[in-house]
C-alpha positions in Angstrom: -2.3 -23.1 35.9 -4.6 -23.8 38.6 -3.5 -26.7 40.9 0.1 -26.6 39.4 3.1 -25.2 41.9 3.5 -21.7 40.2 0.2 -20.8 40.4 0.4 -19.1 43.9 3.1 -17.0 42.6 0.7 -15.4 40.6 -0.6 -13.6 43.8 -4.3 -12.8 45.7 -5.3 -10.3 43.3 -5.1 -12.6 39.9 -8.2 -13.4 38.4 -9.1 -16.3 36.1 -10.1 -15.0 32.9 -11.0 -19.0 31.7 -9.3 -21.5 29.8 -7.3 -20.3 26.7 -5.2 -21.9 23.8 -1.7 -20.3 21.8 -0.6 -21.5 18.7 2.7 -23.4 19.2 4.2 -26.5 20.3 4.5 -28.2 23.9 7.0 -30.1 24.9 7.6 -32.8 28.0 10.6 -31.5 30.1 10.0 -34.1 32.7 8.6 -31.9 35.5 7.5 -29.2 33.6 6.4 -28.3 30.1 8.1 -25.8 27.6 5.9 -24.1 25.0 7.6 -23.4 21.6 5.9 -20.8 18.9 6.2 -22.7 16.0 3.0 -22.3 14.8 2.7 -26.5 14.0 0.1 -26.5 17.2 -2.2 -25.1 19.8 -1.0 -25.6 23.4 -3.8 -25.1 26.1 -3.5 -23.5 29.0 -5.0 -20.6 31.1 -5.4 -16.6 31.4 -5.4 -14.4 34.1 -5.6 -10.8 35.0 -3.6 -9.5 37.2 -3.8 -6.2 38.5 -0.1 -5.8 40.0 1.4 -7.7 37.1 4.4 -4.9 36.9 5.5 -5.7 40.7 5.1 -9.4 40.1 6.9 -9.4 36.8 10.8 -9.8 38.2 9.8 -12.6 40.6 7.8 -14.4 37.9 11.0 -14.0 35.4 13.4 -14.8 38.1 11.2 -18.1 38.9 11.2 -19.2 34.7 14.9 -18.2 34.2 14.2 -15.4 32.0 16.9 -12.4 32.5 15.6 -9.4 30.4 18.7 -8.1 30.0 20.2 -11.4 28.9 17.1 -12.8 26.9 19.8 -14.9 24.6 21.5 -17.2 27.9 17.6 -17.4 29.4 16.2 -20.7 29.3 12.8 -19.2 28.9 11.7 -15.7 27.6 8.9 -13.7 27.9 7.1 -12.8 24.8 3.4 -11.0 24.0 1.1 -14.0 22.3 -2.7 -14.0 21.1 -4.7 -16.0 23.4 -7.6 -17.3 22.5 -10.7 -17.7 24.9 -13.5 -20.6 24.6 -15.8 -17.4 23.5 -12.9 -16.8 20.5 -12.5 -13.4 21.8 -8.8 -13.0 21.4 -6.2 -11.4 23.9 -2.7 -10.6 24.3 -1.1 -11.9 27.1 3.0 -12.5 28.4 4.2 -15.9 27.7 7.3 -17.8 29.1 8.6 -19.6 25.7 11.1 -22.1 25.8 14.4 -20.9 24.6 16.6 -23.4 25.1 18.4 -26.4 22.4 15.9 -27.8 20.6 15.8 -31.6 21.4 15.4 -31.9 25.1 12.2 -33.4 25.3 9.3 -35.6 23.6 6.3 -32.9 21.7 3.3 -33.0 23.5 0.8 -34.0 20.9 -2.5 -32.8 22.5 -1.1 -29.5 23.7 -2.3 -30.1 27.3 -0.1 -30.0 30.1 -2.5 -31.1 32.5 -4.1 -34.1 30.6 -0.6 -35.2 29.5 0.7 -35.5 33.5 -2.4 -37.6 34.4 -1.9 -39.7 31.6 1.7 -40.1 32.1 1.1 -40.8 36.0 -1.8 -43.3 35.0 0.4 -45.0 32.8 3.6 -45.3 35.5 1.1 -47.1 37.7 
């Protein structure tokens, strides 16, 4: 997501779409999240477009420790999921899912990455 350290490996070219939400679960893995599609949530987050997503596609699984031809020892995989935008309009877009033990950290309630962190940093202050 925008402002988040993986953002820039997304490249130039990727364009915002807007905010969007999957169904599924999020969970805290200290310093960063892992999305589970479970179907008991909604987890927000955002789309983008981008244009060279096929050239950008083995650094992005190489960076979320997804190996395609190893999906089962990957601690993330890369699945299609229905996104939904603020308009409802509904799009298909990859998704790194957690594919780990299950376990390893506290559910995310509110789904939001970003609003969970600030709280969590308010509340170590």
């Amino acid at each position: 997501m925008t402002g988040f350290s993986r953002r820039p490996l997304l490249g130039p070219t990727a364009l915002l779409e807007g905010p969007g939400r999957i169904q599924g679960s999020l969970y805290d893995f200290g310093e960063y999240p892992g999305v589970v599609l479970d179907g008991a949530g909604r987890v927000s987050g955002e789309l983008y477009r981008i244009p060279d997503l096929d050239a950008l596609l083995p650094a992005l699984d190489r960076e979320e420790w997804y190996d395609p031809l190893d999906a089962d020892r990957s601690l993330y995989v890369r699945r299609p999921v229905p996104v939904e935008l603020d308009d409802a309009a509904v799009r298909e877009a990859w998704v790194y899912v957690y594919n780990g033990p299950p376990g390893r950290g506290p559910r995310i309630l509110s789904g939001d990455w970003r609003g969970h962190r600030a709280a969590r940093g308010s509340a170590a202050r």
